[in-house]
C-alpha positions in Angstrom: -22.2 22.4 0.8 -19.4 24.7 0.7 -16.8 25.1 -1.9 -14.3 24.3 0.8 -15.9 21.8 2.3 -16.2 19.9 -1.2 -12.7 20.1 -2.1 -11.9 18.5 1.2 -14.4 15.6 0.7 -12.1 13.6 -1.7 -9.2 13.9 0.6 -11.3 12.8 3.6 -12.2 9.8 1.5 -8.5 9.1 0.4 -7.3 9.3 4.2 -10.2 6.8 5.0 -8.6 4.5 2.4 -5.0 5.0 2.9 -6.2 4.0 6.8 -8.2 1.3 5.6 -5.2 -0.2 3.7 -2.2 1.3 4.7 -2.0 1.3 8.5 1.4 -1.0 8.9 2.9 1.4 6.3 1.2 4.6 8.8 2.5 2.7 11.9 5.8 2.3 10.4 5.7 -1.5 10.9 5.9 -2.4 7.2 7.8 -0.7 4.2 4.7 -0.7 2.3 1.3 -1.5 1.2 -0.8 -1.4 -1.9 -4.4 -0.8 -3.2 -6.5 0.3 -6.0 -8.6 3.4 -5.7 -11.7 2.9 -7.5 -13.0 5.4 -10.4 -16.2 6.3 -10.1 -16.7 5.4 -13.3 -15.8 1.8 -12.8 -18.5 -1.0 -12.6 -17.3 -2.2 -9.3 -17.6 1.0 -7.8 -21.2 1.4 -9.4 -22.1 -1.7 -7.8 -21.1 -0.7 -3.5 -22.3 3.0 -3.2 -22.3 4.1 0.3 -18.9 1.5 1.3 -16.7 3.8 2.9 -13.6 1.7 2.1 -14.8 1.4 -1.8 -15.6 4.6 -1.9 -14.4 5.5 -5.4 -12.7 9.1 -7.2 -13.1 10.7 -10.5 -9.4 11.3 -11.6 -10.3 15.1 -10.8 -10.9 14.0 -7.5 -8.3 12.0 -6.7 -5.5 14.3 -8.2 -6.9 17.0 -5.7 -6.8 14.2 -2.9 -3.4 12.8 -3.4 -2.0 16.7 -2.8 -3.2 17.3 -0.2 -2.7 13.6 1.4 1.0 13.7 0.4 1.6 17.3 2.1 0.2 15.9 5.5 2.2 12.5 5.0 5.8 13.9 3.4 7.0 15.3 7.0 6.3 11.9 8.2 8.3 9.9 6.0 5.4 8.4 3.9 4.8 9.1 0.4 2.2 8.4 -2.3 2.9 7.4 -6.1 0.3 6.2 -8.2 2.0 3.2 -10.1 -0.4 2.2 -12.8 -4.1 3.6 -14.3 -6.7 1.1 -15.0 -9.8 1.5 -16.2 -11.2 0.2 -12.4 -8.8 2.9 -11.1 -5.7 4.2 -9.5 -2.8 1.9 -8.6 -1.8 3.5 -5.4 1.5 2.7 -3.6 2.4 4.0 -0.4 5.7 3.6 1.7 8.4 4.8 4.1 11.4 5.4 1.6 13.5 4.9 4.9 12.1 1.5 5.5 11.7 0.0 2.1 15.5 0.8 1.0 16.5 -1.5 4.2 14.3 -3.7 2.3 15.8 -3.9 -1.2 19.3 -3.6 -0.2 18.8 -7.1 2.2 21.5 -9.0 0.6 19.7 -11.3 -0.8 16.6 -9.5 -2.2 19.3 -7.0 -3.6 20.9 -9.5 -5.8 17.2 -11.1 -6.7 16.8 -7.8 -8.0 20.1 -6.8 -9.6 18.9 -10.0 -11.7 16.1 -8.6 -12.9 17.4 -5.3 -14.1 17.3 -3.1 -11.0 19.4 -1.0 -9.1 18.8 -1.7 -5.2 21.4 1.3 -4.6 18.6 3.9 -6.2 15.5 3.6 -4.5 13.7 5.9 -6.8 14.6 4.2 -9.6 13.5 1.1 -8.2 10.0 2.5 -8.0 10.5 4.2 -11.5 11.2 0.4 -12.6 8.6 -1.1 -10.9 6.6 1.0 -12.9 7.6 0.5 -15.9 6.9 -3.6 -15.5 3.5 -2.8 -14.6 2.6 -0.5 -16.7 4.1 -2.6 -19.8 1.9 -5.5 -18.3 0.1 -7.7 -21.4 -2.9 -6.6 -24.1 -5.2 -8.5 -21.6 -4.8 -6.7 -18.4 -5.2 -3.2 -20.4 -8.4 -4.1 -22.0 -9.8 -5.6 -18.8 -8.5 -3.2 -16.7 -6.8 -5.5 -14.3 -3.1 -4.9 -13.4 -1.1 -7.8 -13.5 2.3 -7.9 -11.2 6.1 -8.8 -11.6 6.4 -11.0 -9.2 9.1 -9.1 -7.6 7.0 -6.6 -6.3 6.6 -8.7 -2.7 10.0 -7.5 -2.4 8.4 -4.0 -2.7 5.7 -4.8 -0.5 8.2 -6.2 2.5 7.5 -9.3 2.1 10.0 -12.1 3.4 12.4 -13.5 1.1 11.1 -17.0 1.4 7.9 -16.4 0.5 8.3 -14.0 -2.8 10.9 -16.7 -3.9 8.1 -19.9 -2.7 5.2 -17.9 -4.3 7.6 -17.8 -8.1 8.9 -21.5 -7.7 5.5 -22.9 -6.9 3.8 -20.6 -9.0 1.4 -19.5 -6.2 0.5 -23.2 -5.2 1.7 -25.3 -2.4 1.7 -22.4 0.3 1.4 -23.6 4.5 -1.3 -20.4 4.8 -2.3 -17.3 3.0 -3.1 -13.8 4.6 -1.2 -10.4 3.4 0.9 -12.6 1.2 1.2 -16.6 0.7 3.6 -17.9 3.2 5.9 -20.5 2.2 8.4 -20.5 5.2 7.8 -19.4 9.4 4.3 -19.9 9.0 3.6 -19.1 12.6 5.7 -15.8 12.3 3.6 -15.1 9.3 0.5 -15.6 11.3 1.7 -13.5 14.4 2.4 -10.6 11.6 -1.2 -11.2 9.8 -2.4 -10.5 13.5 -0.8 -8.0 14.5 -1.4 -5.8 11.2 -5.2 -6.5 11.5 -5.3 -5.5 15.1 -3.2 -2.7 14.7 -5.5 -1.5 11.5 -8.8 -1.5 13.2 -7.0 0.4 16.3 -6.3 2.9 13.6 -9.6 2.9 12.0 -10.6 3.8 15.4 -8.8 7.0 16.1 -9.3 8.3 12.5 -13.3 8.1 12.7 -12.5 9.8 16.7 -10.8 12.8 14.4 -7.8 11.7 15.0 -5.9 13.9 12.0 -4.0 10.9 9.6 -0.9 12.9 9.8 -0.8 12.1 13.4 -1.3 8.9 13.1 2.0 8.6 11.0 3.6 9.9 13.9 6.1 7.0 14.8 8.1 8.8 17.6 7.6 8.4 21.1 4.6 11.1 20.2 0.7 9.8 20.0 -1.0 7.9 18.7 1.0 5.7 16.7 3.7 4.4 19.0 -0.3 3.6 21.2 -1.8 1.8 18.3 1.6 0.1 17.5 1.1 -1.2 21.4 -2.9 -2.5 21.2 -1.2 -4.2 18.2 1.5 -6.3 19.8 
């Protein structure tokens, strides 16, 4: 193999994730998502070689990968922070600054969060904030290499009011259904939404192993394909 062709591997494999888990972030029908990139030194990723979703990334790797993967995705309007380091990998967080400071600044989740120490006026120092809380998570999650979550972070994640405040007051009991997120309140809305990001994933996953490029698929003008895959969603 090529020199070239091996430094492009990991970012082929990163794309292939960010598709895998990212697409309503892509397709511009969710602030964010969320998902661990695997080492390759972690035993989960020892135990499903060959996955292309669990494909996992020596740090190396996935420095390299997240470059080149945030120079196609910037002129979109997505970007890529890694959040936390585990010893099972990279905390990866990707979302449409546009979209998710509509998010915060929701009345409502604004003052949930102005409660808890943020500053919904500063996006990045949301993220910087967000962070922090993980990264200062308890003894337990850094020896097993877990990450554990401020429950705040559904605000993060975009999703609804009713069910980040549900999922804290019932303490992740008690919920009407469970997909993306536990669902407290408008179950069937939540269920439309479950749908229509599952659909509209595997519509991506389809025109990315076509060779469909991923920074076209962030496209979310009147341009292909994403305002096309946004359709086969709906």
């Amino acid at each position: 193999m090529h020199a070239t062709e091996q430094s492009a591997a990991p970012a082929h494999a990163l794309e292939r994730k960010l598709v895998h888990h990212c697409t309503p972030t892509l397709a511009a029908i969710k602030p964010a998502n969320l998902f661990t990139c695997r080492s390759s030194l972690s035993p989960a990723a020892r135990r499903s070689p060959g996955r292309p979703t669990a494909a996992a990334l020596r740090d190396d790797e996935l420095s390299s990968a997240l470059r080149v993967c945030r120079a196609k995705l910037a002129p979109r309007g997505v970007r890529i922070e890694v959040l936390a380091r585990r010893a099972s990998g990279a905390l990866v967080y990707v979302y449409r600054p546009a979209l998710l400071a509509r998010a915060v600044q929701e009345k409502r989740v604004a003052a949930f969060l102005r409660a808890e120490g943020y500053n919904p006026a500063s996006l990045s120092a949301c993220i910087e904030k967000l962070h922090r809380r993980i990264c200062g998570t308890d003894l337990q999650s850094q020896l097993t290499g877990c990450c554990s979550f401020p429950h705040e972070i559904g605000f993060f994640l975009g999703y609804p009011y009713e069910d980040v405040v549900g999922f804290i007051e019932n303490k992740g009991e008690n919920y009407l259904c469970s997909g993306c997120w536990k669902v407290y309140a408008k179950e069937r809305d939540a269920r439309s939404c479950f749908c229509c990001y599952k659909e509209c994933t595997a519509e991506y996953e389809r025109l990315f192993s076509e060779g469909v490029p991923i920074e076209c698929l962030a496209a979310v003008d009147e341009d292909f394909p994403a305002s096309e895959a946004f359709r086969a969603a709906g």
